[in-house]
LOMIKE-281721 format. One line per field, with one value per residue (C-alpha): x, y, z; chain. Coordinates in steps of 0.2 Angstrom, whole numbers, plus 5000, padded with zeros to 4 digits. Example, Ala and Ser with C-alpha at 12.3 -4.5 7.8 and 13.67 -1.06 7.14 Angstrom:
xx = [5062;5068] $
yy = [4978;4995] $
zz = [5039;5036] $
kette = [A;A] $
//
This chain:
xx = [6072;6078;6093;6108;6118;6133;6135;6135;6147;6158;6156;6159;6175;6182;6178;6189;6202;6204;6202;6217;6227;6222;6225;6243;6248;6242;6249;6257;6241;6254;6255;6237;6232;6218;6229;6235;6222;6219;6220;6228;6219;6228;6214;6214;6221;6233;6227;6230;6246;6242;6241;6226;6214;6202;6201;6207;6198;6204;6196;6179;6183;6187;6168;6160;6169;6164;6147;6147;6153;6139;6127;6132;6115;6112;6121;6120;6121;6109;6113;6102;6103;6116;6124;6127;6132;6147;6151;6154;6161;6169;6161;6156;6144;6131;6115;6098;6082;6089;6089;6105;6109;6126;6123;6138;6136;6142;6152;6163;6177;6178;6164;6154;6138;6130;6114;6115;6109;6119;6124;6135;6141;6160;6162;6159;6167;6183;6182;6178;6166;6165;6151;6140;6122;6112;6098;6093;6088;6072;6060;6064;6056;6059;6067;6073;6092;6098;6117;6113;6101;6085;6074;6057;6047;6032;6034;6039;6050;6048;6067;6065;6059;6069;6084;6077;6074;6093;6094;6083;6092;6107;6102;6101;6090;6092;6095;6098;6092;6094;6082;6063;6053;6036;6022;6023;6040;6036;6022;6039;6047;6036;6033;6049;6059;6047;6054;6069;6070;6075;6077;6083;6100;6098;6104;6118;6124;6122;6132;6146;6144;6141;6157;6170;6188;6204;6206;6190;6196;6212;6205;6193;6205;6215;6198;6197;6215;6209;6193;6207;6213;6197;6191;6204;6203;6185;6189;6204;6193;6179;6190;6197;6182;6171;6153;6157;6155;6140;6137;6134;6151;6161;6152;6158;6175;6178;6171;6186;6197;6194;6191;6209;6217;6210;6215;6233;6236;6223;6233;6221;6223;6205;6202;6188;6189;6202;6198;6179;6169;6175;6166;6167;6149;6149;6130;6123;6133;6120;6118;6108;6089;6094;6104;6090;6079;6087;6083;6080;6070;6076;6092;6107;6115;6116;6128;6137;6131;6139;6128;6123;6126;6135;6134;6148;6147;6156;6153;6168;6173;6188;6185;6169;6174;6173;6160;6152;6161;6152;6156;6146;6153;6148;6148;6151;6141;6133;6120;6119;6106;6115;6129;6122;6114;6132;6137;6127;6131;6148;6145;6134;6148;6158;6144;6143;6161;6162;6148;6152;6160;6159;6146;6134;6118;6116;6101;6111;6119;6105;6097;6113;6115;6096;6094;6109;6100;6084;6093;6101;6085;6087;6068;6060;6075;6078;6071;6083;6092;6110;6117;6116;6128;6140;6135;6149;6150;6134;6124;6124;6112;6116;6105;6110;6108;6109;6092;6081;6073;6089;6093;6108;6125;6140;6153;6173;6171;6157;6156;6142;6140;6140;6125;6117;6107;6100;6087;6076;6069;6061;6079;6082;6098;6104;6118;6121;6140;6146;6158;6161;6165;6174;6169;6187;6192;6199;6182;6175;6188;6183;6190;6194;6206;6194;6190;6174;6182;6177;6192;6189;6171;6168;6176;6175;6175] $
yy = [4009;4016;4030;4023;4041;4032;4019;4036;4046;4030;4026;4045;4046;4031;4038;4055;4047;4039;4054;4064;4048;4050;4068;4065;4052;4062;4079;4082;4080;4071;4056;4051;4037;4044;4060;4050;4048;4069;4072;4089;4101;4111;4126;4128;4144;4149;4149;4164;4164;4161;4179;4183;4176;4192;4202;4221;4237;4245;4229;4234;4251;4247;4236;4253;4262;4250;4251;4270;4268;4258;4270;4287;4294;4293;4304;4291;4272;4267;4248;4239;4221;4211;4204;4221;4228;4214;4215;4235;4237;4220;4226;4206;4208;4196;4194;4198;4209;4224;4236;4245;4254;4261;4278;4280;4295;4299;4316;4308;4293;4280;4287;4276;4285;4271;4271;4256;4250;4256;4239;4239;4253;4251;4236;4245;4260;4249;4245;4257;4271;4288;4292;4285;4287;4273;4273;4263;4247;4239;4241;4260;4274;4292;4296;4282;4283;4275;4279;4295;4295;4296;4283;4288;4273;4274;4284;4270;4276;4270;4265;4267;4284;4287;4284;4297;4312;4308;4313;4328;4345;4332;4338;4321;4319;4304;4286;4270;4257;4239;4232;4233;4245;4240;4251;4262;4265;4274;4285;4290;4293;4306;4313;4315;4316;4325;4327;4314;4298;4280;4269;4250;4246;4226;4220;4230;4223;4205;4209;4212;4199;4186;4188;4185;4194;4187;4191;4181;4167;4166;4167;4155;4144;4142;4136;4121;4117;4116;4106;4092;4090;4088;4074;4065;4065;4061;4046;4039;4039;4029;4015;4015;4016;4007;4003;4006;4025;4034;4049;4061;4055;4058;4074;4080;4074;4083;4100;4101;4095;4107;4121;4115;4118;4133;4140;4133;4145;4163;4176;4180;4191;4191;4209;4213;4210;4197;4179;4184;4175;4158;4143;4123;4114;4095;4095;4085;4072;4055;4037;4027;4030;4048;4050;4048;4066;4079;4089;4075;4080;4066;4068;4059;4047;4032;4018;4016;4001;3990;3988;4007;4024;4036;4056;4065;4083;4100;4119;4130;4150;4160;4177;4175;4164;4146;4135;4117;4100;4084;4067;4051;4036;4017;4004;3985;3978;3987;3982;3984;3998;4007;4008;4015;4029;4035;4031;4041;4055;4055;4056;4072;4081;4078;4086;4101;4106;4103;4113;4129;4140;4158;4157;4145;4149;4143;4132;4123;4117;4109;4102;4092;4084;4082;4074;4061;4057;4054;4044;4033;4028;4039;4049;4045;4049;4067;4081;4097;4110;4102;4116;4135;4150;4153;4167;4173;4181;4170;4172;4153;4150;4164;4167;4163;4145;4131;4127;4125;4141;4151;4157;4169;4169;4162;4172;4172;4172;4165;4148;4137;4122;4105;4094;4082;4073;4056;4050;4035;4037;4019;4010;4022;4028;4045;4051;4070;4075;4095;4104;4122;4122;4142;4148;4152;4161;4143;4133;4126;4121;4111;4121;4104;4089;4076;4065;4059;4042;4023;4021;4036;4031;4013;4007;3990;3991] $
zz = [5008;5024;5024;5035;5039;5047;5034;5023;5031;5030;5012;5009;5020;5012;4995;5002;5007;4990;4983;4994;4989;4968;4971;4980;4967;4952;4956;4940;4929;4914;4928;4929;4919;4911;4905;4893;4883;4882;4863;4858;4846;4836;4834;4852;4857;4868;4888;4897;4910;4927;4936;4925;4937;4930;4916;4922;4925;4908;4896;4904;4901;4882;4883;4889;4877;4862;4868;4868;4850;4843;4850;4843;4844;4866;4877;4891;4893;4907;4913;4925;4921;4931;4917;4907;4923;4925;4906;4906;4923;4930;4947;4954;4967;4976;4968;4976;4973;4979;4962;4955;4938;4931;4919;4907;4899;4880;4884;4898;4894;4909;4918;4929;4941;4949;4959;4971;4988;5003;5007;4991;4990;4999;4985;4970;4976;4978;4960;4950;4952;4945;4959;4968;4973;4988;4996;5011;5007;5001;5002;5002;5017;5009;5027;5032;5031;5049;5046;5047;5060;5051;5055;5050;5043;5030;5013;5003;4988;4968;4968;4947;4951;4965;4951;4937;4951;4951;4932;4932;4926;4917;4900;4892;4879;4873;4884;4881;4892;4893;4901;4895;4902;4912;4910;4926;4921;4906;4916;4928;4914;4907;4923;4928;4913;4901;4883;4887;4875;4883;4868;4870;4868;4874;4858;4855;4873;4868;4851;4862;4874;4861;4852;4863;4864;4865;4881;4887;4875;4881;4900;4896;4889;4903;4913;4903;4905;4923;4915;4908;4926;4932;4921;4924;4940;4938;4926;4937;4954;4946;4940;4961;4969;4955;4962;4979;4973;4975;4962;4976;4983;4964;4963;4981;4976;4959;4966;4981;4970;4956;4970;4973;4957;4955;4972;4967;4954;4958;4969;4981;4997;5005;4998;4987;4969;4970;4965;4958;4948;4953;4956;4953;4952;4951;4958;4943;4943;4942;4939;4933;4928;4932;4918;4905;4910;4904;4918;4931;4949;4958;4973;4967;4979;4970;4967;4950;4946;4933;4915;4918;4913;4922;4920;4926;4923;4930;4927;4931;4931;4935;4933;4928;4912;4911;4905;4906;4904;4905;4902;4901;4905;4900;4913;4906;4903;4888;4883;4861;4861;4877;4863;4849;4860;4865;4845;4838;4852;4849;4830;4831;4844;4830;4816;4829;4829;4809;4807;4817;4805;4800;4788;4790;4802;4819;4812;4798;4812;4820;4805;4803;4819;4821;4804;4809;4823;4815;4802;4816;4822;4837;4836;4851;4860;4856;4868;4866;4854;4852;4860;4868;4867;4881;4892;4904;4921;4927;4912;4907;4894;4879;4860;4849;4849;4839;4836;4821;4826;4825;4810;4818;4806;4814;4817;4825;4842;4847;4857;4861;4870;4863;4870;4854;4870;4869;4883;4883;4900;4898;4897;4909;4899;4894;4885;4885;4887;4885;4879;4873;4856;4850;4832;4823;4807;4801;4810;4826;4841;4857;4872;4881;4879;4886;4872;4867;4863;4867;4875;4887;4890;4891;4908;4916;4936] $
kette = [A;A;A;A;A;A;A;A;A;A;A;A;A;A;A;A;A;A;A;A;A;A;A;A;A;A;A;A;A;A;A;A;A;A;A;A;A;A;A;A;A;A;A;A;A;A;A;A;A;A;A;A;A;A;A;A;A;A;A;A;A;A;A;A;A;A;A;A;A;A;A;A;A;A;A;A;A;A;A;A;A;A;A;A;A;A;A;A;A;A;A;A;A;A;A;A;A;A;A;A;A;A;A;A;A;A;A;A;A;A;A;A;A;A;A;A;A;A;A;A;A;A;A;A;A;A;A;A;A;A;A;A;A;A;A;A;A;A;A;A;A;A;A;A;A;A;A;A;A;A;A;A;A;A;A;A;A;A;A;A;A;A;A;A;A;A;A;A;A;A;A;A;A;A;A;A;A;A;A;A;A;A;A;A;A;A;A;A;A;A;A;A;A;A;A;A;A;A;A;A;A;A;A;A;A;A;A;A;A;A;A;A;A;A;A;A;A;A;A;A;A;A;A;A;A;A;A;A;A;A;A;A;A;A;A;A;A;A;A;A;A;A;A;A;A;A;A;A;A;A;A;A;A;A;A;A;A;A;A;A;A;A;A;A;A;A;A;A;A;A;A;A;A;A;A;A;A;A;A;A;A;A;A;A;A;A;A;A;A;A;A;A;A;A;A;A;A;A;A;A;A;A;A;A;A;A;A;A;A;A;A;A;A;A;A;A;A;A;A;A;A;A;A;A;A;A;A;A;A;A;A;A;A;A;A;A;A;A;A;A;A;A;A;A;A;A;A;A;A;A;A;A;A;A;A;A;A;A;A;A;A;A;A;A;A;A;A;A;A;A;A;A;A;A;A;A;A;A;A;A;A;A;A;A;A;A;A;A;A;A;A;A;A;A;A;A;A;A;A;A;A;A;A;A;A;A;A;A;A;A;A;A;A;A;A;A;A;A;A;A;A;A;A;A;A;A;A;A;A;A;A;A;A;A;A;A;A;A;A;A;A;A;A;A;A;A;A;A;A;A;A;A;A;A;A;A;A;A;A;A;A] $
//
């Protein structure tokens, strides 16, 4: 099957210009058809105001200082994972290869030294920064230092190295790291560093991350306020365009306008460290046969096509907090089997939120829905865990999990995803939606509005 471009541009610029006409007519969200059928959940919390479009410099302080607390026995914190370093600092910086570590050291309150490539360094200065210490960039000459005139190539530095010269004559004796040491990092550390213990902190990091705050509740919160707009627009521009759609086409649509409702409300002025950690992804979006892999290879650009499934899914953040909302939707005509899949979907998000409450394990959880599936005559049809912890600030995927294997309490504060996926990739049918459902004193809450409900998700085009 040839690719016609023009007929795609056309087909995709039609589709736009329904979608600035939905998005017109459905400014106030109360007005969209499909906002009706939002259900309210009293376990929700409250979202935080707009204006917090980030949590502030003195919450990661407090995170630094918490971290300080569980570890009574270190006279320095030494962070050199990205997500540690967003957690304790709130510095939001590019990713790439280039190495960086933050030292927080025991005797000294809402000190950060950081040891970071030059090309970072007026970014994290503007944040918040004790000191920093750069070199060059990598990989890393011992001369080589062109801001300052020295250009002598050759001499390549051990940037891990390079970082504990940095340490020498500090008088810590005791470090902890959170990242796991390779085997030539321990021989720098004895050369460098003799008599000086680095002991692993990683899980004392992921008990503060795990266990969400109010204030990354609240801020998360207000994300899937922004989610309930989103799906219904989603759901309202499906029933206009119906199966002149493509997937490709919705999934372009619901990512401007997302972009758009987030931009409408984040005070933003182009400087650094305004409006971080924000992103809208509507990528996945898929039709069809695509639906039925969990993790499908295929490009998506195919037509919704009446009798077939459709995946609609978004992932979005503001100030590094957010989550994952998907939807599927049932296109008439459905077949009986098509049915049941999504029956017995629905049923186990329902046995998911149920289930996540303080004091239960992460694998009673999953025994639960996993057993209901099985019992629904669903076997050949399951493929994954029902669902993941929410890691923030780009983490994504975060232990514990619920999974069989995962024998983690439950606890106030946590959230995971809800994603009890069905696939039978010979019908060519998938039914996997998402949610984030937060562990509460009183039981499990899903963060969203969007219903799981027949009415919301059988639709006749």
């Amino acid at each position: 099957m040839s690719f016609d471009l023009t007929q795609a541009l056309r087909t995709i610029g039609a589709g736009f210009d329904g979608a600035v006409a939905l998005a017109e007519k459905y400014s106030d969200a109360e007005t969209s058809p499909s906002a009706a059928l939002l259900v309210d959940r009293p376990l929700q919390p409250e979202p935080a105001p707009s204006g917090t479009d980030r949590l502030p410099l003195g919450w990661y302080q407090a995170r630094s200082e918490a971290l300080k607390a569980r570890l009574p026995d270190v006279d320095a914190i030494l962070l050199g994972t990205k997500a540690n370093q967003i957690y304790f600092t709130g510095c939001f910086r590019g990713g790439d290869s280039r190495r960086s570590w933050v030292l927080m050291p025991a005797r000294e309150t809402n000190a950060a030294h950081w040891f970071i490539p030059r090309i970072d360094l007026a970014l994290v200065q503007a944040w918040w920064a004790t000191s920093c210490t750069t070199y060059f960039c990598d990989p890393h000459a011992a001369d080589g230092y062109p801001h300052e005139g020295r250009v002598t190539p050759g001499n390549r530095v051990d940037l891990f190295a390079w970082m504990l010269a940095n340490l020498q004559g500090k008088g810590y004796r005791t470090i902890g790291i959170d990242a796991r040491l390779a085997e030539e990092e321990v021989a720098a550390i004895a050369a460098l560093l003799p008599g000086v213990r680095f002991v692993p902190i990683a899980a004392d990091c992921h008990a503060l991350r795990c266990r969400k705050t109010p204030e990354e509740i609240a801020l998360t919160q207000r994300v899937y306020r922004y989610f309930d707009r989103l799906h219904c627009f989603a759901r309202d521009y499906v029933l206009a365009r119906g199966t002149d759609a493509t997937d490709f086409e919705i999934g372009l649509a619901m990512r401007a306008f997302g972009i758009n409702l987030l931009l409408q409300d984040v005070k933003r002025d182009g400087r650094p460290h305004s409006a971080v950690g924000i992103d809208v992804t509507a990528h996945y979006v898929r039709s069809g046969p695509a639906t039925a892999y969990p993790h499908p290879n295929q490009f998506f650009c195919n037509h919704v096509r009446r009798g077939e499934p459709l995946y609609v899914n978004s992932d979005m953040y503001l100030g590094g907090y957010g989550g994952e909302c998907y939807r599927n939707y049932q296109i008439a005509p459905v077949a009986p089997h098509q049915e049941k899949m999504w029956q017995v979907v629905a049923e186990t998000a329902e046995i998911i939120v149920e289930g996540c409450r303080p004091g239960r394990a992460c694998f009673d959880v999953a025994r639960d829905v996993h057993a209901h599936q099985v019992k629904e005559g669903m076997a050949d049809y399951i493929f994954h865990r029902p669902g993941h912890g929410m890691g923030m600030n780009g983490e994504g995927h975060q232990m514990p999990c619920l999974s069989l294997g995962d024998e983690t309490p439950i606890e106030a504060g946590m959230m995971f995803s809800v994603e009890p996926g069905l696939y039978d990739t010979a019908r060519g049918i998938g039914v996997n939606p998402s949610d984030t459902v937060l562990v509460t004193d009183k039981g499990g809450v899903l963060m969203s509005r969007v219903p799981f409900s027949r009415e919301w998700s059988f639709l006749s085009l």
